[in-house]
Backbone as CSV, one residue per row, in Angstrom:
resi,resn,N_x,N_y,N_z,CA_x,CA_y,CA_z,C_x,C_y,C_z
1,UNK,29.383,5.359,15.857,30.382,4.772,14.956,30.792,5.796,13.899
2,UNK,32.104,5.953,13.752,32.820,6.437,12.603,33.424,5.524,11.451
3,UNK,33.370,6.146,10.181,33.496,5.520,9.258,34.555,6.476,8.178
4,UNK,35.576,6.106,7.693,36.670,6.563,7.183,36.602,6.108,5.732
5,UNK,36.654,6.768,4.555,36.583,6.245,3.570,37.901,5.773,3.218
6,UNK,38.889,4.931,3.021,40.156,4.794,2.518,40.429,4.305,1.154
7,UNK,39.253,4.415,-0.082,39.510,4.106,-1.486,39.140,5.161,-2.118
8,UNK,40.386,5.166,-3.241,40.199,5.965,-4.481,38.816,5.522,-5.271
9,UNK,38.122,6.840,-6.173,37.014,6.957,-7.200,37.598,6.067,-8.084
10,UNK,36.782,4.822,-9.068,37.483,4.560,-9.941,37.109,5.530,-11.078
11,UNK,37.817,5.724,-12.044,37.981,6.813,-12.765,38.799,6.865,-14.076
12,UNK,38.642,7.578,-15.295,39.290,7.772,-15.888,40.520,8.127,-15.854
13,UNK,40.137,9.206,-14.406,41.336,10.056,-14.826,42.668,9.739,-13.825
14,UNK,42.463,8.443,-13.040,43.689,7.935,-12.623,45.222,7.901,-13.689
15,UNK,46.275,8.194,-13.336,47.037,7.756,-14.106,47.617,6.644,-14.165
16,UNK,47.368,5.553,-15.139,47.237,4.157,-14.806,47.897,3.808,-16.035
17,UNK,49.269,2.656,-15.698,49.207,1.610,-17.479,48.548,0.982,-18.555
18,UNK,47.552,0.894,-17.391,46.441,0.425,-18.266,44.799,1.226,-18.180
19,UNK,44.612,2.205,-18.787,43.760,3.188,-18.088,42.292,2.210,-18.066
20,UNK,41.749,3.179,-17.144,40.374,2.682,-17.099,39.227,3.200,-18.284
21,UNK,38.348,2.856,-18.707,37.387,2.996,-19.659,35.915,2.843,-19.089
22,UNK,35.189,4.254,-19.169,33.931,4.229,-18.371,33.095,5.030,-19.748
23,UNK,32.049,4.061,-19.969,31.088,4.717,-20.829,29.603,4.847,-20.243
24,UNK,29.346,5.978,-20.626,28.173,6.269,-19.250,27.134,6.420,-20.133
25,UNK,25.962,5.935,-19.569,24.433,5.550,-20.956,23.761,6.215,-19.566
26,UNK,22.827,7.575,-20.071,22.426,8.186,-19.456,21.224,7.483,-19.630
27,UNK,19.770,8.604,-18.754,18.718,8.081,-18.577,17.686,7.811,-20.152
28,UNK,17.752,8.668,-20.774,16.956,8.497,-21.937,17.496,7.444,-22.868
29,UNK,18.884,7.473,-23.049,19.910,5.806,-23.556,19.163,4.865,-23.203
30,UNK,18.843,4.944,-21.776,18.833,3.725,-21.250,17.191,3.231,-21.492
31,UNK,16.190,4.593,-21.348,14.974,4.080,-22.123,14.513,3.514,-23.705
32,UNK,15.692,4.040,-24.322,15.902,3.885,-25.815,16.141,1.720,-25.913
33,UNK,16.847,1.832,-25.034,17.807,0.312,-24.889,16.587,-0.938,-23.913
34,UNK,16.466,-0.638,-23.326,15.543,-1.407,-22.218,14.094,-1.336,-22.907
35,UNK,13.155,0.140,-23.330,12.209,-0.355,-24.595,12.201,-1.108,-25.108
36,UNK,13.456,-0.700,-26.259,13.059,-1.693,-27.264,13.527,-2.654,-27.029
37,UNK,14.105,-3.442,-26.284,14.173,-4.955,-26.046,13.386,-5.757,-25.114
38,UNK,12.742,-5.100,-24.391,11.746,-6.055,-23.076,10.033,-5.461,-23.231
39,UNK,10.081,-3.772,-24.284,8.292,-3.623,-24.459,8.188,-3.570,-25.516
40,UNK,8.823,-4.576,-25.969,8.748,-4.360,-27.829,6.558,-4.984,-28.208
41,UNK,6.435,-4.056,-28.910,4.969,-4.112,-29.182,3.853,-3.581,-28.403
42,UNK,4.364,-2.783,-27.146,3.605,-2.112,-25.867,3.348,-0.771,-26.709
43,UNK,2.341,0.062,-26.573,1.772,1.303,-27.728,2.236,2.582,-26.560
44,UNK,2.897,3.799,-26.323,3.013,4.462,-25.664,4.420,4.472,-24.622
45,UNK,5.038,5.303,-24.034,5.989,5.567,-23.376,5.744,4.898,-21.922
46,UNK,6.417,3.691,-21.777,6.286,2.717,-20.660,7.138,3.504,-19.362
47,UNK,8.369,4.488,-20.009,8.875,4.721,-18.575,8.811,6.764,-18.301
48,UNK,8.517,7.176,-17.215,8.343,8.399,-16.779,9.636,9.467,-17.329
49,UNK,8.194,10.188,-18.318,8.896,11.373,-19.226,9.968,10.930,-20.178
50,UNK,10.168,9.525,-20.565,10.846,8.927,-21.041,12.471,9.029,-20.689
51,UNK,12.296,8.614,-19.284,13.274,8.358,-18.492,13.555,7.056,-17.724
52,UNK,14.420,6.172,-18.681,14.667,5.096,-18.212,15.750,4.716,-16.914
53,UNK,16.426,3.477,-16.870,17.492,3.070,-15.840,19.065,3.439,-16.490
54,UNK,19.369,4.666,-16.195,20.770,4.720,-16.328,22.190,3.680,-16.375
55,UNK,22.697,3.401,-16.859,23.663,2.393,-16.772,25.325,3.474,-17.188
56,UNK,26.305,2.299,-16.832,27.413,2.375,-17.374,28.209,1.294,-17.617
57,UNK,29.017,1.393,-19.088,29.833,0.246,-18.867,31.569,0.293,-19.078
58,UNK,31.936,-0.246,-18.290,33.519,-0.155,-17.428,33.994,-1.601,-18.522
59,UNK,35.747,-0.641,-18.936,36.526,-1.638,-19.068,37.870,-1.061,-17.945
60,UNK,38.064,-2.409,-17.610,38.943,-2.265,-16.435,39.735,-3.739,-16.366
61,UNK,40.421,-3.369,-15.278,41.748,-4.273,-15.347,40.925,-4.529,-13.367
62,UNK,41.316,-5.942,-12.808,40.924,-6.137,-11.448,42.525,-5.204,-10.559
63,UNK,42.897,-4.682,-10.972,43.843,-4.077,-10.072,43.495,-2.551,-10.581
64,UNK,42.635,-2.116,-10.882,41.931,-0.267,-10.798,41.957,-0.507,-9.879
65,UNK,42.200,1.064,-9.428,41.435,1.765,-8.112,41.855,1.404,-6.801
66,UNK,41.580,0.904,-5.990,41.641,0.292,-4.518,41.377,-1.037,-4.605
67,UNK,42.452,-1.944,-4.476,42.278,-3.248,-5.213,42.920,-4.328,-3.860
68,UNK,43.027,-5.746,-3.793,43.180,-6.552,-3.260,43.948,-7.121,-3.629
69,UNK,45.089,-7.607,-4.071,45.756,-8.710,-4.710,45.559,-10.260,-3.803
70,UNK,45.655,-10.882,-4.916,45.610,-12.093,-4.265,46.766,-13.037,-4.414
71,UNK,46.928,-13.896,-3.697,48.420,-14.766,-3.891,48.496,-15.352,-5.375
72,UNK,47.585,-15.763,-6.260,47.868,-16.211,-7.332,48.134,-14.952,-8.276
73,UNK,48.316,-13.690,-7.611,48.858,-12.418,-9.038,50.146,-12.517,-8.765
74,UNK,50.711,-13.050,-7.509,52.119,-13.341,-7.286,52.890,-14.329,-8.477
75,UNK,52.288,-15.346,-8.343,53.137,-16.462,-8.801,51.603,-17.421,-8.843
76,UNK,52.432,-18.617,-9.865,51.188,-19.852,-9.761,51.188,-20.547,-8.685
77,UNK,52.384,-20.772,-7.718,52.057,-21.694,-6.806,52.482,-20.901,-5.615
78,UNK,52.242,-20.985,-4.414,52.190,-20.504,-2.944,52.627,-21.668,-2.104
79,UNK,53.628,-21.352,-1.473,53.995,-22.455,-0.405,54.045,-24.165,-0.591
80,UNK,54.021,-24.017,-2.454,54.076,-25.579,-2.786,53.221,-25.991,-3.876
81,UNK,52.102,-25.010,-3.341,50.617,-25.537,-4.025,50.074,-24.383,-4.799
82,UNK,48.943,-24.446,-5.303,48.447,-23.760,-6.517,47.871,-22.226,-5.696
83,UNK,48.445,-21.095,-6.239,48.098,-20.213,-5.724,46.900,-19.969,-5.293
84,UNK,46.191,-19.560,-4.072,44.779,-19.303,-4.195,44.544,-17.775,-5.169
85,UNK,43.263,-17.755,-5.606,42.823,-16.773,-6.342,41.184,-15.463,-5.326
86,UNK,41.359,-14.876,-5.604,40.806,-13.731,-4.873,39.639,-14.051,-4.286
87,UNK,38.801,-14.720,-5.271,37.452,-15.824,-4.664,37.494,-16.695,-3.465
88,UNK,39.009,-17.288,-3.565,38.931,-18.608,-2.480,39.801,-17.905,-1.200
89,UNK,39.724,-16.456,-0.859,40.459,-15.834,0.290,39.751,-15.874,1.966
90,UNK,40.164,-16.088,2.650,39.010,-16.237,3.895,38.753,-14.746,4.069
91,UNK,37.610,-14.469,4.311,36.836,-13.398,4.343,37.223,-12.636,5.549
92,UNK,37.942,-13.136,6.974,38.580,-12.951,7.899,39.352,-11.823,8.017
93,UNK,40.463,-12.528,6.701,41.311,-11.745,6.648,41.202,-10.166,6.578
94,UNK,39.955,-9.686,6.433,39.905,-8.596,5.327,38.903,-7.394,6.895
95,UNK,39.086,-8.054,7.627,38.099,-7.292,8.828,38.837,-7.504,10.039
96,UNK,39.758,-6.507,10.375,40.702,-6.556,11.600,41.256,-5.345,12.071
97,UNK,41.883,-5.406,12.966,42.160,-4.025,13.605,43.548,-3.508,12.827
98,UNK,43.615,-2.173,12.290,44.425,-1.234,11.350,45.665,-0.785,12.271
99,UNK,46.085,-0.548,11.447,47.748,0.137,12.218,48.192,0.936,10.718
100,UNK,48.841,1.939,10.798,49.668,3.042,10.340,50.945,3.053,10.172
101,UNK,51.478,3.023,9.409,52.791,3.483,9.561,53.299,4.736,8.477
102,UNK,53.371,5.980,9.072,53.667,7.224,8.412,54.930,7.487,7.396
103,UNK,55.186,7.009,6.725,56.392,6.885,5.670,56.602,8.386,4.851
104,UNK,56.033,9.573,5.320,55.990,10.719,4.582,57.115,11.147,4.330
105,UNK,57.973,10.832,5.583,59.553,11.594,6.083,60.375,11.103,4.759
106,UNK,60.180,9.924,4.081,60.783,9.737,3.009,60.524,9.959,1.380
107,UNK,62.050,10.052,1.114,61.435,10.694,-0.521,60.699,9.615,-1.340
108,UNK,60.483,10.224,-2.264,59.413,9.349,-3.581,60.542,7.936,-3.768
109,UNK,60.052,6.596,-4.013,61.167,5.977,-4.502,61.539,4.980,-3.316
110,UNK,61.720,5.392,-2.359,62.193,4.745,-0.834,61.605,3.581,-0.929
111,UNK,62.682,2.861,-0.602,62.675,1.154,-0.468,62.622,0.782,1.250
112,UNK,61.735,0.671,1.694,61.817,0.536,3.361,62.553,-0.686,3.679
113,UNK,62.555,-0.981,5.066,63.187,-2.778,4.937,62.843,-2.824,7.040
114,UNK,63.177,-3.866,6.952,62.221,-4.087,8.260,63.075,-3.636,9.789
115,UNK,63.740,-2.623,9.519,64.316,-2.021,10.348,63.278,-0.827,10.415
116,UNK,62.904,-0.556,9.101,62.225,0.906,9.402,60.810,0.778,9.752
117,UNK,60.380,-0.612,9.097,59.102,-0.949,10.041,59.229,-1.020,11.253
118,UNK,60.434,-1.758,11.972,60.568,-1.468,13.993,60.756,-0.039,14.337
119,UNK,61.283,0.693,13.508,61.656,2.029,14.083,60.689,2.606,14.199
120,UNK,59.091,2.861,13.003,58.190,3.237,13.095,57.781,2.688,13.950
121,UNK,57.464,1.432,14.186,56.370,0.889,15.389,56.498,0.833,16.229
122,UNK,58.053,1.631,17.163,58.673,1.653,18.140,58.155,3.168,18.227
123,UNK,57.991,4.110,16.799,57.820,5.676,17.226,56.080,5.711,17.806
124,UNK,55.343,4.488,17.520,54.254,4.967,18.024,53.786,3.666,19.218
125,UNK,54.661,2.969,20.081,54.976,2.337,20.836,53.513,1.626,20.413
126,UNK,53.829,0.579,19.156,52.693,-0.659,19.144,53.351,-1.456,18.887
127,UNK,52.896,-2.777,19.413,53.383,-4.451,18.772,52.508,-4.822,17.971
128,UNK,52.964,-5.360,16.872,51.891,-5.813,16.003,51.330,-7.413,16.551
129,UNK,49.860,-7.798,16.770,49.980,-8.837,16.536,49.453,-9.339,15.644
130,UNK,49.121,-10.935,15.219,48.673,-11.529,14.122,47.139,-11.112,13.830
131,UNK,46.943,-10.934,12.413,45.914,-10.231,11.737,46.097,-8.965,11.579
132,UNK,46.827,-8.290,11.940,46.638,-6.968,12.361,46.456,-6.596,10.689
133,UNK,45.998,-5.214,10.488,46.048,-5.239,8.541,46.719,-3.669,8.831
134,UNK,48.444,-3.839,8.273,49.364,-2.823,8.408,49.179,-1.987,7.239
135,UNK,49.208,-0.569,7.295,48.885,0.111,6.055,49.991,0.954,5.793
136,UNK,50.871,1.488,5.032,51.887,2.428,4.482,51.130,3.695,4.313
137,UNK,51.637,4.558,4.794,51.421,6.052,4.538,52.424,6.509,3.319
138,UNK,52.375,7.019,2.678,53.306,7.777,1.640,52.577,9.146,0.941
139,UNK,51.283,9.176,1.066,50.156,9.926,0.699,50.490,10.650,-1.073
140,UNK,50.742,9.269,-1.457,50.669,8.866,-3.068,49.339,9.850,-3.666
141,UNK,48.374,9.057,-2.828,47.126,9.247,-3.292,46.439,10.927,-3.419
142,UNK,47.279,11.294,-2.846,47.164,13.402,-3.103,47.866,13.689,-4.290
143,UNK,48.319,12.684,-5.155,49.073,12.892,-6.596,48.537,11.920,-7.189
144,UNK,47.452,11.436,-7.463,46.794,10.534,-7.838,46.291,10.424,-9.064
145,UNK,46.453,12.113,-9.741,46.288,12.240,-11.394,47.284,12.899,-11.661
146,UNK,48.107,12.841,-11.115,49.726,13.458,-11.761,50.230,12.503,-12.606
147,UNK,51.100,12.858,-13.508,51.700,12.269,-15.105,52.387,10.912,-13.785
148,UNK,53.302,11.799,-13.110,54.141,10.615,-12.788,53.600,9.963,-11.458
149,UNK,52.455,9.435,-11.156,51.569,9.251,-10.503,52.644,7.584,-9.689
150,UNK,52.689,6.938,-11.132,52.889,5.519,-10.757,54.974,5.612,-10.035
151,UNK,55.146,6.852,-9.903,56.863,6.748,-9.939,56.694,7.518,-8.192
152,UNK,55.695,7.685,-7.437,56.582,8.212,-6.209,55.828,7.843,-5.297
153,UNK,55.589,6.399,-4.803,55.378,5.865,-3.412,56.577,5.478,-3.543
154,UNK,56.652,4.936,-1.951,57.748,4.342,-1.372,57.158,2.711,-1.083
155,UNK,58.221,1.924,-1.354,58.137,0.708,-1.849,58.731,-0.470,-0.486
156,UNK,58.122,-1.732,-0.421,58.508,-2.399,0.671,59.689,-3.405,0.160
157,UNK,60.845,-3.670,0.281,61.722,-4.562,0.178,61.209,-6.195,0.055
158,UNK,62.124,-7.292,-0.234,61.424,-8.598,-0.133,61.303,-8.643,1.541
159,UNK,62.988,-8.205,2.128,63.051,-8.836,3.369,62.151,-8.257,4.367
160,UNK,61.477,-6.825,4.413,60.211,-6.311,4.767,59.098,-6.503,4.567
161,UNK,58.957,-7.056,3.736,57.377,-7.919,3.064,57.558,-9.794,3.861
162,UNK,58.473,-10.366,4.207,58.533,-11.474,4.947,58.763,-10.686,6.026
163,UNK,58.922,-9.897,6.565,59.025,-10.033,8.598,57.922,-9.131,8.510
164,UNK,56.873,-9.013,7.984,55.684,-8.176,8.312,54.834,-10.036,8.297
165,UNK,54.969,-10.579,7.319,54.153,-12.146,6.986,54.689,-12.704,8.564
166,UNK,55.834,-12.903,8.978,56.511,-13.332,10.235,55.683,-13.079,11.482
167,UNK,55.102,-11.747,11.639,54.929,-11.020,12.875,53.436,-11.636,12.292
168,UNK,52.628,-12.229,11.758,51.284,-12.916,11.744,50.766,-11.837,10.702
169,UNK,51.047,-11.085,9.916,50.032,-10.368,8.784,49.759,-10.978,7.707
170,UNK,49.050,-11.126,7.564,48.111,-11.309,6.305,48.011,-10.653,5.044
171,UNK,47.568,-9.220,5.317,46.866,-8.435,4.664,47.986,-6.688,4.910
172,UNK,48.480,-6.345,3.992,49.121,-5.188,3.891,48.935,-4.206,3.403
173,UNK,48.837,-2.848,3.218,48.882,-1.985,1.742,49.088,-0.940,1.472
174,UNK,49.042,0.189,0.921,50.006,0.849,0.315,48.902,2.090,0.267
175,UNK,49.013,3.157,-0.254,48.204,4.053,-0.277,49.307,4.499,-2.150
176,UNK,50.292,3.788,-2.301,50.936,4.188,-3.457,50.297,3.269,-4.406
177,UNK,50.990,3.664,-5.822,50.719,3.038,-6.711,50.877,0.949,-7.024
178,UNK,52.031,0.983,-5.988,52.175,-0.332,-5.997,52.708,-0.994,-4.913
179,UNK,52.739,-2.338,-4.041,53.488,-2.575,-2.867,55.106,-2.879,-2.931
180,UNK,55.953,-3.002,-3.842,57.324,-2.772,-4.130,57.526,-1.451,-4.892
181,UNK,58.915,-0.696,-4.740,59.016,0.854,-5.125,58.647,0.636,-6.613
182,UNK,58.894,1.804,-7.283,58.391,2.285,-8.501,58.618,1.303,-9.516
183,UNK,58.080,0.834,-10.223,58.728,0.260,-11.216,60.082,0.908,-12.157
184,UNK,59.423,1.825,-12.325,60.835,2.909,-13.209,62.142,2.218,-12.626
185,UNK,62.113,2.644,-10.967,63.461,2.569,-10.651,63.900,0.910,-10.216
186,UNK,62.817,-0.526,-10.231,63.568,-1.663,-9.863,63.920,-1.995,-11.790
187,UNK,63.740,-1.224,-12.807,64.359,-1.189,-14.163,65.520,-0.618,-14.321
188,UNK,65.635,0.753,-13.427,67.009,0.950,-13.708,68.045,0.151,-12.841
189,UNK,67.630,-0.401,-11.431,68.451,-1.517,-10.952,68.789,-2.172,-11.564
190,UNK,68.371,-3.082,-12.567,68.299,-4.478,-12.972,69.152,-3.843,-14.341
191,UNK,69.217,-3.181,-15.015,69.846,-2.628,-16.125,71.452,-2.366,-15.511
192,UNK,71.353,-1.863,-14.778,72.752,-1.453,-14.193,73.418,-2.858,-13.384
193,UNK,72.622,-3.495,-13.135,73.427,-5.332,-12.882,72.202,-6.200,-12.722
194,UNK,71.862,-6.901,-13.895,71.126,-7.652,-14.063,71.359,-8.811,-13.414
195,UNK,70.339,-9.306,-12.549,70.161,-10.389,-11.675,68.712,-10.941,-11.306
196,UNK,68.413,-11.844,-10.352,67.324,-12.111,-9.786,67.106,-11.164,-8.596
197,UNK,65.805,-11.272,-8.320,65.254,-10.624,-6.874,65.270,-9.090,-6.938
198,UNK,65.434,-8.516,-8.360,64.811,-7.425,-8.393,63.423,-7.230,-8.855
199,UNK,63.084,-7.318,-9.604,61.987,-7.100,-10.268,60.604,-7.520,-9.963
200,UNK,60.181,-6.871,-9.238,58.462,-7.495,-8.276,59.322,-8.269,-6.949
201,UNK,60.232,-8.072,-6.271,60.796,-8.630,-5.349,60.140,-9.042,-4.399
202,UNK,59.266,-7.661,-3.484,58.317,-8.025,-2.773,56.927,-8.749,-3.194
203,UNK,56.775,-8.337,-4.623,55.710,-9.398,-4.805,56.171,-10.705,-4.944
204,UNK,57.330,-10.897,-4.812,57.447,-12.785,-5.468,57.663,-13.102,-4.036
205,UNK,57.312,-12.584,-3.127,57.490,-13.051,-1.633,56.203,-14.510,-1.408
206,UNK,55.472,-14.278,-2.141,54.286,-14.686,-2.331,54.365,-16.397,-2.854
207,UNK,55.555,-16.351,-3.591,56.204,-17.564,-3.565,56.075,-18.667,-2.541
208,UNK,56.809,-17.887,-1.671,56.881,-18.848,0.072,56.348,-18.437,0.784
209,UNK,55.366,-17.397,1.053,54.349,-17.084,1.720,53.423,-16.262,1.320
210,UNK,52.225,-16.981,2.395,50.648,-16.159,1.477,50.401,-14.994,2.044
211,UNK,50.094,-14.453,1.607,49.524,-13.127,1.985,48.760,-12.476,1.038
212,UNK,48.035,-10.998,1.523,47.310,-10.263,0.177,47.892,-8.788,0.452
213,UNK,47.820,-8.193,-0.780,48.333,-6.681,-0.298,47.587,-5.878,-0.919
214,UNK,46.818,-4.754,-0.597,46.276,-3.802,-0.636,46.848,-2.611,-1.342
215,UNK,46.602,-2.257,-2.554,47.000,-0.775,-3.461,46.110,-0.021,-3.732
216,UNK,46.866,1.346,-3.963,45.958,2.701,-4.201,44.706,2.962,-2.567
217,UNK,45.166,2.680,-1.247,44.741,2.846,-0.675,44.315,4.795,-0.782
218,UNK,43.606,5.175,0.177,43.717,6.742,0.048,42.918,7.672,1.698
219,UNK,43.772,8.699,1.952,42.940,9.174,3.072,43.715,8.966,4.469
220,UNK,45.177,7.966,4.583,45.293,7.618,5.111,46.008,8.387,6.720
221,UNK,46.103,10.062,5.853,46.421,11.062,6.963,45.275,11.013,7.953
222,UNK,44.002,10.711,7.502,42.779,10.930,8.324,42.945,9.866,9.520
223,UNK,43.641,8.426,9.514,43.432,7.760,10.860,44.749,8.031,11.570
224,UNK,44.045,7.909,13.223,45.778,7.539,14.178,46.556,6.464,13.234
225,UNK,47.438,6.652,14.175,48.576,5.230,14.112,47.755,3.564,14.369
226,UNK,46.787,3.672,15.602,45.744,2.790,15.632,44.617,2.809,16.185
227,UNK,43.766,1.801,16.529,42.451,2.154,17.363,41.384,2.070,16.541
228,UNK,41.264,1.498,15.418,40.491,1.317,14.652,40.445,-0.044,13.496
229,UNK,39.032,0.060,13.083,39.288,-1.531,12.370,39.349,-1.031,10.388
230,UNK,39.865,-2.181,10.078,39.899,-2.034,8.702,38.927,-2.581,8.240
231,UNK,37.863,-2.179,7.308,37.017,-3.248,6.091,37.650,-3.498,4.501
232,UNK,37.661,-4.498,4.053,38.799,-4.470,2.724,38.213,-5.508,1.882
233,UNK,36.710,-5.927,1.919,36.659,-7.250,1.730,36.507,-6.908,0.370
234,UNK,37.346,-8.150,-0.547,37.917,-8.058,-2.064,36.328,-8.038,-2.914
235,UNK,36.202,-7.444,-4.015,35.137,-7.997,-5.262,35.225,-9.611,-5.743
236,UNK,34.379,-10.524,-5.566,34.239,-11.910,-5.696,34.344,-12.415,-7.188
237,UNK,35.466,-12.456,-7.492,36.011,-12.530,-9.568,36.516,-13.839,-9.146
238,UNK,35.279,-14.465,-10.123,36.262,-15.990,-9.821,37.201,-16.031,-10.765
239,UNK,37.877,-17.273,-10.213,39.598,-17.230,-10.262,40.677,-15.951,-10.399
240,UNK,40.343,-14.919,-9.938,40.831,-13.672,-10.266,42.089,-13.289,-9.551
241,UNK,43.080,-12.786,-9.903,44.282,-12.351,-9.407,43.956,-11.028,-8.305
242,UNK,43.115,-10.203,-8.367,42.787,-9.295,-7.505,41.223,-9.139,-7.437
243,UNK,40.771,-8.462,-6.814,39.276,-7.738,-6.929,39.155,-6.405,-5.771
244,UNK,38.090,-5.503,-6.217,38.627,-4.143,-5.928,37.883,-4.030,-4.756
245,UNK,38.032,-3.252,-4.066,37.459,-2.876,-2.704,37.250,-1.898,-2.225
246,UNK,35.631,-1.251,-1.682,35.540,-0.248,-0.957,36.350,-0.057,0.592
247,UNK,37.145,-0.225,0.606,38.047,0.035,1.961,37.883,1.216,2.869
248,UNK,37.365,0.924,3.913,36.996,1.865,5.322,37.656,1.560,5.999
249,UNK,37.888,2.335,6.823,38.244,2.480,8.342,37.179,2.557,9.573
250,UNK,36.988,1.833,10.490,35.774,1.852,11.455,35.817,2.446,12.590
251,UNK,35.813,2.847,13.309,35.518,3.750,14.501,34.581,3.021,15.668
252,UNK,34.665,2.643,16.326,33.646,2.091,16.979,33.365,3.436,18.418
C-alpha cells in the first residue's frame, strides 16, 4: 500500500485572513506547569532531568489548513431543512475512490463551468460515478506562503458546482485557497454590476443541494487522474461549519 499525503502543515506561516496562532510550551514549560499543579507538595524533581510533556496551544479558525466544509457554512438551511453541521456528516462520504482534474492550463482567477469539467474528463477518458470525491488541480498550494496566496486558484462556477452534485458527488475540493474563484475578483464583479449570485455563488449552491467541499488540498501533482482512494474524514467539532483533515490518497 501507498499512501499520498494531500494536506497542508497547519502553520503560521500560511497566508490566511484570519491567521493562525500557535504557541509552543516546550519541555521544561511544560514541567514547570504540570508540577506545580498535579505534585504540588511531592519533595524532588518528579519528571526526567526536569523534562516534562511538551504542549502547544492553537488559535485557529475550523477552516485552517486542509479543511472540510460542511453544508451548514453554506447557508442555515439545505434542501428545506436545517443545515447539517460537520459532526452530523456520514462518515462514507469521506472514503471513496479520487479522480483529478488538472486545471494548471489555466490562469490564476479562472472560473471553470461544467463544460470544462466534461472536457477534462473526456481528456482522461473517465465517467464519474456517484461518490466519486473529485479534486481540482490548480497547484495553489506551491504558493502557499505567498502575499497573494488567497488571489490565484481557479474557482468553480454555481452551474459547475450543481452538475458535479448531479453526476452523484458529494464531496469536492480544491487544492486553492477557496472552492469559488478569488474573492478579490467575485468583489470586483459585483462592484461593476451589483446583483445576486455573485458572491460565494458556488458556495450558496448548498442552498439546494448538500454536499461538502474540500480546501487547501496539497500534492495533488503526485496522483494520476485516477486509481486511487481518497481519506478526508473531517475533525468531529460539534455543531461546526467545517473541521480539518489529514487528507491522503491510498494506493492499494
Amino acid at each position: 500500500m501507498k499512501i499520498i499525503d494531500l494536506s497542508v502543515t497547519i502553520s503560521e506561516d500560511i497566508k490566511e485572513p484570519l491567521p493562525t496562532k500557535i504557541v509552543y510550551e516546550d519541555h521544561k514549560e511544560g514541567a514547570k506547569k504540570m508540577g506545580g499543579k498535579l505534585f504540588e507538595g511531592i519533595q524532588g524533581d518528579v519528571f526526567i532531568n526536569g523534562n516534562g510533556p511538551a504542549g502547544e496551544f492553537l488559535t485557529v479558525t475550523s477552516h485552517c489548513g486542509t479543511h472540510v466544509d460542511a453544508p451548514y457554512h453554506y447557508y442555515p438551511t439545505c434542501e428545506g431543512k436545517p443545515s447539517r453541521t460537520i459532526d452530523e456528516m456520514p462518515l462514507d462520504w469521506f472514503y471513496r475512490d479520487g479522480v483529478v482534474l488538472d486545471f494548471t492550463d489555466k490562469p490564476d482567477g479562472y472560473m471553470f463551468e461544467p463544460e470544462d469539467l466534461i472536457e477534462k474528463l473526456a481528456a482522461i477518458n473517465y465517467t464519474l460515478k456517484p461518490f466519486d470525491i473529485v479534486l481540482i488541480r490548480c497547484d495553489a498550494d506551491k504558493r502557499l506562503h505567498h502575499p497573494d496566496f488567497v488571489k490565484i486558484h481557479v474557482g468553480a462556477s454555481a452551474k459547475a458546482t450543481h452538475w458535479l452534485i448531479d453526476q452523484g458527488i458529494k464531496v469536492m475540493g480544491t487544492d486553492g485557497w477557496g472552492w469559488d474563484i478569488p474573492l478579490h475578483l467575485q468583489v470586483e464583479d459585483y462592484k461593476a454590476n451589483p446583483r445576486d449570485g455573485v458572491i460565494w455563488q458556488a458556495h450558496y449552491v448548498g442552498i439546494e443541494k448538500e454536499y461538502c467541499q474540500i480546501e487547501k488540498l496539497a500534492n495533488l501533482e503526485q496522483l494520476p487522474p485516477f486509481g486511487f482512494k481518497v481519506a478526508c474524514f473531517p475533525a468531529k467539532i460539534k455543531g461546526g461549519s467545517a473541521g480539518w483533515t489529514r487528507a491522503v490518497a491510498i494506493f492499494e
